[in-house]
C-alpha positions in Angstrom: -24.0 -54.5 23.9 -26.6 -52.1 22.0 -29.2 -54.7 22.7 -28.2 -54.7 26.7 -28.3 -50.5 26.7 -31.6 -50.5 25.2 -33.3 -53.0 28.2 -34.5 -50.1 30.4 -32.8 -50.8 34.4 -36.3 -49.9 36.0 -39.3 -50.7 34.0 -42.3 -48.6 34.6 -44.6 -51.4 36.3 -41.5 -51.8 39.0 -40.4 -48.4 39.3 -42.4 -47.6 42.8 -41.4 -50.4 44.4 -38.1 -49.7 43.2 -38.0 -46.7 44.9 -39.7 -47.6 48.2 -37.4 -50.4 48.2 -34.4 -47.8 47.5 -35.2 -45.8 50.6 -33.6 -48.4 52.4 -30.4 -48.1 51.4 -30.2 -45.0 52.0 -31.4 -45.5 55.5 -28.8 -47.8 56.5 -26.0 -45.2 55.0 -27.4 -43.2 57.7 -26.2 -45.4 60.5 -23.2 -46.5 58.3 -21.5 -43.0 58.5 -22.6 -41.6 61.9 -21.2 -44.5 63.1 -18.1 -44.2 61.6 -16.7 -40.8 63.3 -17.9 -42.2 66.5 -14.3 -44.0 66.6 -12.7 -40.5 67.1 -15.9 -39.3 69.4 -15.5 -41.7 72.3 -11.5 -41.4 71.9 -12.3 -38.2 73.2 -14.9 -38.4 75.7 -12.8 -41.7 77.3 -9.1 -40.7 76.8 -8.3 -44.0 78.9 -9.3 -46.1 76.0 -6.7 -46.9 73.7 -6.9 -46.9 69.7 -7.7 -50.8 69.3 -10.3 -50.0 72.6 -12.3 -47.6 70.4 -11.9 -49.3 67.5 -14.4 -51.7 68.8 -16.7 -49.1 68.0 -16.6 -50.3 64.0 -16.0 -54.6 65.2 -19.5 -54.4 67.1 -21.1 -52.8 64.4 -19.9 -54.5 61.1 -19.5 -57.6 63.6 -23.9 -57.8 63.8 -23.7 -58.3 59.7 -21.8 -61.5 60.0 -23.5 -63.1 62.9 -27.5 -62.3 61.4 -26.6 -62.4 57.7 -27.0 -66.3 57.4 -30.3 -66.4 59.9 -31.8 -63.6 57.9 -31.5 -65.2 54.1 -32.9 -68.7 56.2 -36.1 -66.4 57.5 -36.8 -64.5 54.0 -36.6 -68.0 52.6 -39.1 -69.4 54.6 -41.7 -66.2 54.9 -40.8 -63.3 52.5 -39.2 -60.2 51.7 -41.3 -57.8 53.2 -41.3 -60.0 56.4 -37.6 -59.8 56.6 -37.8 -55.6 56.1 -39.9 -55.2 58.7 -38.3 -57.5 61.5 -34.6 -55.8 60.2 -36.5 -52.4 60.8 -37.6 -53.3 64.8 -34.3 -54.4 65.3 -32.9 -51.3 63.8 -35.1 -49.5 66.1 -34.5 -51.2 69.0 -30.5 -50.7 69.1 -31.2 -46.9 68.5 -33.7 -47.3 71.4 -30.7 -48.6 73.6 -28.6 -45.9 73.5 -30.5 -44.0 75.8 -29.6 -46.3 78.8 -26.2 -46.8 77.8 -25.4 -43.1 78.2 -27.2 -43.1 81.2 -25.1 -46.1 83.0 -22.1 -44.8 80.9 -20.9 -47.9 79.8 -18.7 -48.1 76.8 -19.7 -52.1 76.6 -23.5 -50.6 76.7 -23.1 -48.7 73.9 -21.6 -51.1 71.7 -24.0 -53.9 72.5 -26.2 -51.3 71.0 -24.7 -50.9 68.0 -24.6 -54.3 67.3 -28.3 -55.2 67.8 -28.5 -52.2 65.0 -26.3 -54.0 62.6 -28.2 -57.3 63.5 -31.7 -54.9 61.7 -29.1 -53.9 59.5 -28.4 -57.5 58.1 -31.9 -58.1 57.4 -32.2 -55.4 55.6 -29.3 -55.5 53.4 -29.6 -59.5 53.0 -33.3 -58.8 52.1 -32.7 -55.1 49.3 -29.8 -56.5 47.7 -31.3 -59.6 45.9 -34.6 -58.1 45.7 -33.3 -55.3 43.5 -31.4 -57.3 41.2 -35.1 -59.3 40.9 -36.9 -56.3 40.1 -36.1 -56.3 36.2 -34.6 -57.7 33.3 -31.4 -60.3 34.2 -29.3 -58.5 32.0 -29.4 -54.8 33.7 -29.2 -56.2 37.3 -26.0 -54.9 38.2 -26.6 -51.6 36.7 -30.0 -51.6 38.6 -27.9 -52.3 42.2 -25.5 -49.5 41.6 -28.2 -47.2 40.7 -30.1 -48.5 44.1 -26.7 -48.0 46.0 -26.0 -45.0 44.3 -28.6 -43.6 47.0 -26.8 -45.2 49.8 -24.2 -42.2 50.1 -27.2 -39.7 50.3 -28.0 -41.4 53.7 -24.6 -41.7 54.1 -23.6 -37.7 53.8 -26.6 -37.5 55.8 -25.2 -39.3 58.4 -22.0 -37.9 58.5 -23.6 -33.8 59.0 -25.7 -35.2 61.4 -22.2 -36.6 63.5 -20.5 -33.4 62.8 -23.5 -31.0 63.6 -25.3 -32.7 66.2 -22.1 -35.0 68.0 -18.5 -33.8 67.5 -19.1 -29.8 67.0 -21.2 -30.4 70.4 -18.8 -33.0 72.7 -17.5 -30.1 75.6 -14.0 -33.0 76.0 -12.9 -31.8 72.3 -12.6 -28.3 74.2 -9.6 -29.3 75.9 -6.1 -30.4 74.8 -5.1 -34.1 75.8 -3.1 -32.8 79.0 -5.6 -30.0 79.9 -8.8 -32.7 79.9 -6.1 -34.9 82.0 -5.9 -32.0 84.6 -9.5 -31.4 85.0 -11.0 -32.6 88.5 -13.2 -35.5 89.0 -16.2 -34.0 89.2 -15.5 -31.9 86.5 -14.8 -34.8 84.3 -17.6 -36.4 85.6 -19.6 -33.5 84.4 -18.3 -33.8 81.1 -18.4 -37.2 80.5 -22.7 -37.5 81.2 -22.8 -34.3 78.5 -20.9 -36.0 75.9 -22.3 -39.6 76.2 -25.9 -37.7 76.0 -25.2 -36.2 73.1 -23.5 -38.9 71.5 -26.9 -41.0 72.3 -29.3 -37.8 70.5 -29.3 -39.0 67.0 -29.4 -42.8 67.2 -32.4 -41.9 69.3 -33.8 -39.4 66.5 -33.0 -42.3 64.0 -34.8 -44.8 66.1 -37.7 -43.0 65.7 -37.2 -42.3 61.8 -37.1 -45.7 61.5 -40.3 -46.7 63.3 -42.2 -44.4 61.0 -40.6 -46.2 57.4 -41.7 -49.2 59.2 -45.6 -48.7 59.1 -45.3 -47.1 55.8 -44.0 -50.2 54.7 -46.5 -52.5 56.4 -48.6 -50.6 54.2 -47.1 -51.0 51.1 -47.9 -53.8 48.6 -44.3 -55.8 47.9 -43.8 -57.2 44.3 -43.7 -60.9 43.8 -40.5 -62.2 42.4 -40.4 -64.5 40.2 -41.2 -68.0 40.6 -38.2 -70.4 41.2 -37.7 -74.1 41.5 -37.6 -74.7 45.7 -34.0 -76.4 46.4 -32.9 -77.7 49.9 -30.8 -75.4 52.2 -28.3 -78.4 51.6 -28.2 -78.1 48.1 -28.1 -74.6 48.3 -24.8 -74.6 50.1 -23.5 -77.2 47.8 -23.4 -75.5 44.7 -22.2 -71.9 46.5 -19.6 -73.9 47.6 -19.0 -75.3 44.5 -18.9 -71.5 42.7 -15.5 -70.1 42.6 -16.5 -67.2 41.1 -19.1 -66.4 44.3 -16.3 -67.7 47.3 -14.1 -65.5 45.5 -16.6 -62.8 45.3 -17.4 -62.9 49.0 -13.6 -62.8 49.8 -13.5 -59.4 47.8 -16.5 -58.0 49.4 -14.7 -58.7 53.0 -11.6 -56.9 51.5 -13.6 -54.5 50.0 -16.0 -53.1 53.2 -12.5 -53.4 55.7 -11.1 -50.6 52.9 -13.7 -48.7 53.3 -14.4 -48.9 56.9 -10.8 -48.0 57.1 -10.6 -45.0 55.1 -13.5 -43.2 56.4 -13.0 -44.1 60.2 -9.2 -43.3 60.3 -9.7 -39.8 58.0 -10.2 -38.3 61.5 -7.0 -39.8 62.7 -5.0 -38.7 59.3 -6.5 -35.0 59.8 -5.3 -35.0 63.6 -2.2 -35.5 62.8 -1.5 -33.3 60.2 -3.1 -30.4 62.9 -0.4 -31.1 65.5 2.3 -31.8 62.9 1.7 -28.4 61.0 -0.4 -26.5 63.4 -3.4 -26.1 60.9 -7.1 -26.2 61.9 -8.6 -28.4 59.4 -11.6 -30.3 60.0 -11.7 -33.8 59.7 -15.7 -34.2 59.3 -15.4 -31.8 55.8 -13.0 -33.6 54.4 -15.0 -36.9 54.9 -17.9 -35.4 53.6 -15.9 -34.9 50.6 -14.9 -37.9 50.5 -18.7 -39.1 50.4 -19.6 -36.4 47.4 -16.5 -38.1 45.5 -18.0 -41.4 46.3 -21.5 -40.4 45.1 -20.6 -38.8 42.3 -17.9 -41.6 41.3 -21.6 -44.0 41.8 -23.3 -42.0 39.4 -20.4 -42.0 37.0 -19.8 -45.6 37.1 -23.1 -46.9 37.1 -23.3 -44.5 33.9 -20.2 -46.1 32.2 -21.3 -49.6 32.4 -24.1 -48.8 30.0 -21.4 -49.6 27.8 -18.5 -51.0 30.0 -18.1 -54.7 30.9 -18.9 -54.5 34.9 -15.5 -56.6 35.9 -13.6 -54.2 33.6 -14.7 -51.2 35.7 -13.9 -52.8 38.5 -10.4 -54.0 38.1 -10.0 -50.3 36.6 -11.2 -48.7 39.8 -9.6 -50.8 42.1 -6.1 -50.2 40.0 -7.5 -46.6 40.9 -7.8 -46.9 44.6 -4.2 -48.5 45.1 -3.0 -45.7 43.0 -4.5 -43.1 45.2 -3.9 -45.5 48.6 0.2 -45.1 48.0 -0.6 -41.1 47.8 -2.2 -41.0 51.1 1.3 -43.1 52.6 3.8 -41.4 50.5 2.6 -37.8 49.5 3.2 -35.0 52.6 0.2 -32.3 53.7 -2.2 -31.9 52.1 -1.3 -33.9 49.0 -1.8 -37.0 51.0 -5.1 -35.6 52.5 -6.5 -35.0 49.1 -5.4 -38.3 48.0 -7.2 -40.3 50.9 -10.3 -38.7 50.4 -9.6 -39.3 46.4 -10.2 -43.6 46.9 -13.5 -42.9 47.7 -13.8 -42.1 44.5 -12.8 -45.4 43.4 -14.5 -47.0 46.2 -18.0 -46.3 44.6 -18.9 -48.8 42.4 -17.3 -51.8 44.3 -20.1 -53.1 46.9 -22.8 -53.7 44.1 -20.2 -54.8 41.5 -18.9 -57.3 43.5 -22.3 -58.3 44.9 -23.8 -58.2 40.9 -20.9 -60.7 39.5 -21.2 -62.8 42.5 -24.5 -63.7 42.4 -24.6 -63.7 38.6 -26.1 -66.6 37.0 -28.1 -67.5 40.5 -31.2 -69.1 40.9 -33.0 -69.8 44.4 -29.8 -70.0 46.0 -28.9 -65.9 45.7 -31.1 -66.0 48.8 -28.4 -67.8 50.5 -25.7 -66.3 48.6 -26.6 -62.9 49.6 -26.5 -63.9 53.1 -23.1 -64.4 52.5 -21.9 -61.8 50.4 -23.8 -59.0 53.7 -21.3 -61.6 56.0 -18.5 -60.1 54.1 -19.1 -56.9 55.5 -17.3 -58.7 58.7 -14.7 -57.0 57.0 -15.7 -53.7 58.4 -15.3 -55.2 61.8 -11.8 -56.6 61.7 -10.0 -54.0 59.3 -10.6 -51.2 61.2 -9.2 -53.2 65.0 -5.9 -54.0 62.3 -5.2 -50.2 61.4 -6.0 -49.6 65.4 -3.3 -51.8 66.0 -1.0 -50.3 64.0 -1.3 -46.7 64.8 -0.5 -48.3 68.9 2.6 -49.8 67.4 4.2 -46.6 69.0 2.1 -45.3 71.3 -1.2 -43.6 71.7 -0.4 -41.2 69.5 -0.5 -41.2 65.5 2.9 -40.4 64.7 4.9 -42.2 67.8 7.0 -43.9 65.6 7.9 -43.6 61.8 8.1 -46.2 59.1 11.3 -46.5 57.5 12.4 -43.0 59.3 9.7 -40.9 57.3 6.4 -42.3 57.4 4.3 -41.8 60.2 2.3 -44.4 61.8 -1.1 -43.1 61.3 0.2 -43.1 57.5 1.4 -46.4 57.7 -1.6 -47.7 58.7 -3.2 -47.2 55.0 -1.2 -50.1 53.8 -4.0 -52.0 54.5 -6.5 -50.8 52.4 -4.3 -50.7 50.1 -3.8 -53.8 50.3 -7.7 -54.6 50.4 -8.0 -52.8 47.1 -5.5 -54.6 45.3 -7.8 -57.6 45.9 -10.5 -56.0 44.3 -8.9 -55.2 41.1 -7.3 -58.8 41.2 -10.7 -60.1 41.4 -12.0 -57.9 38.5 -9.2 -59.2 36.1 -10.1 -62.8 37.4 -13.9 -62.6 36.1 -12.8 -60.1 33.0 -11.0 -63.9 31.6 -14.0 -65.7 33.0 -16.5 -64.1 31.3 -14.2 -64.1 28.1 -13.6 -68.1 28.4 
């Protein structure tokens, strides 16, 4: 263990690529999280579509990472890793691009179609960073060297979420108006409304689009490292001994469980705070307490990735999943604001989990990581059907989020979190698997 903590994570020689390569996860935190509230956004601007309706919002996006995943690992196998950045970036850019025509046709389909040729980019580029960072060092320190890459994911991703509240939700004229008062408006007036919101709704991803355009020739600019040499093996034999590795299926069946939690938690936040408004006639905003919920999940990134310095990796995970369910039950059980603070509490526990799992999947992987990853960034398919699950749920009722009570004092909306609780409980399942693993 003393010999492990003294292998430096970065080593000088690697440290700029490291960093350039970095920027990238933050980037696609950006998208992650101003996607998320979007959910509650187009609720609001189209009041005729019902909770599973906008919760196609999260199933196009997340949906793009398991349809370009596989084709992505096939393309930075055959060309290289920078290839596969910059072709994830034009795609990236070209999604954002779309917006602008789907708010002027004001299509909801438009807008998701959109958002999934985003998450297409986004596939390349997580399929391509992932492996690339664990390569860029010592075997021994890659999964401290992911976390401390992802730990810069939230920045995007509290990025993200200002730029929703600021620029998108603060600004949408239909979150003026009380459900029955927006139903009384007249059809021009609507009308009226609708083209606003849509707009502004379109403003960032357009902003982002450019953003992106511009990392994009920076990179084509920038000298990528070589990774090591590897032994070439067949795609065939590739997928014969993935399929073969119980530890990795079972690793990419966490990650699934894993992304729908927290899809799930930091889509339906917005949800959770609504309801406690009309049930208690406070004004809380749901966008602050999500961006809490991102500083807990940054700082809980730092912290972890800190501990396993000394920490067996699976340990912290089946510890911080245990965590999560804990704090999962509080957001069901506990009233107010004690459930509020415990929602925005998993995230917390959430933080370490995405480059664990991905770390102790892959670990032990030769050529076929490139393949592996592509399956592990499938997972993230998770975030696509979770989220339509919870949706469900919270219509069990009605279109409203407490419609109908569980067991005559649970709300619906709190109901729904038995899911990721649920999800989370798989992750800590999976941590105690590979704690005895590693031990036999």
């Amino acid at each position: 263990m003393n010999k492990i903590a003294k292998i430096p994570v970065v080593r000088k020689e690697l440290l700029f690529p490291f960093i350039i390569i970095t920027s990238l996860f933050a980037l696609w935190g950006i998208a992650n999280d101003l996607t998320n509230p979007m959910v509650s956004a187009f609720k609001k601007v189209m009041p005729e579509l019902s909770n599973v309706q906008a919760s196609l919002v999260q199933f196009a996006f997340y949906f793009g990472y398991f349809f370009m995943a596989l084709p992505a690992a096939l393309f930075i196998r055959k060309y290289s890793y920078k290839s596969g950045i910059i072709l994830g970036l034009i795609l990236y850019a070209i999604g954002s691009f779309l917006f602008y025509p789907a708010a002027a046709f004001e299509e909801f389909t438009f807008f998701l179609i959109s958002l999934w040729v985003i998450t297409c980019g986004l596939a390349f580029l997580e399929t391509t960073s992932n492996p690339l960072i664990l390569s860029l060092g010592d075997k021994e320190t890659s999964t401290r060297r992911l976390n401390l890459a992802q730990a810069f994911n939230p920045i995007g991703s509290l990025t993200g979420m200002i730029i929703a509240q600021v620029f998108v939700i603060s600004a949408l004229r239909s979150d003026d108006y009380t459900t029955e008062a927006y139903n009384a408006l007249s059809g021009p007036e609507l009308a009226a409304i609708r083209e606003n919101d849509l707009g502004i709704i379109s403003i960032p991803y357009i902003g982002l689009g450019i953003l992106v355009l511009l990392i994009m020739l920076i990179i084509l600019f920038t000298k990528m490292p070589k990774t090591a040499a590897e032994d070439k093996m067949s795609v065939y034999e590739s997928f014969n001994k993935l399929f073969a590795n119980r530890n990795y299926l079972f690793g990419v069946i966490t990650q699934a469980f894993y992304v729908g939690a927290q899809i799930m938690c930091w889509t339906y936040i917005f949800q959770y705070v609504d309801n406690l408004n009309e049930s208690s006639v406070s004004d809380l905003t749901a966008t602050n307490y999500n961006i809490a919920a991102m500083i807990s999940f940054l700082i809980g990134r730092w912290i972890g990735t800190a501990l396993m310095k000394n920490i067996d990796p699976s340990k912290m995970l089946m510890l911080f999943g245990m965590g999560g369910v804990i704090c999962s039950a509080g957001a069901i059980l506990l009233p107010g604001m004690l459930g509020l603070i415990s929602l925005v509490s998993i995230s917390i526990f959430m933080s370490i989990m995405f480059p664990t799992i991905y770390g102790i999947a892959l670990e032990g992987m030769g050529d076929e990581s490139k393949i592996g990853s592509a399956g592990l960034v499938m997972a993230i398919v998770g975030g696509a059907l979770m989220p339509v699950a919870q949706g469900w749920i919270l219509d069990w009722g009605g279109d409203g989020f407490a419609d109908l009570n569980i067991l005559g004092f649970i709300p619906e909306v709190k109901f729904s979190f038995i899911l990721p609780l649920i999800c989370l409980a798989f992750v800590a399942m999976y941590g105690y698997i590979t704690i005895k693993r590693s031990k036999a």
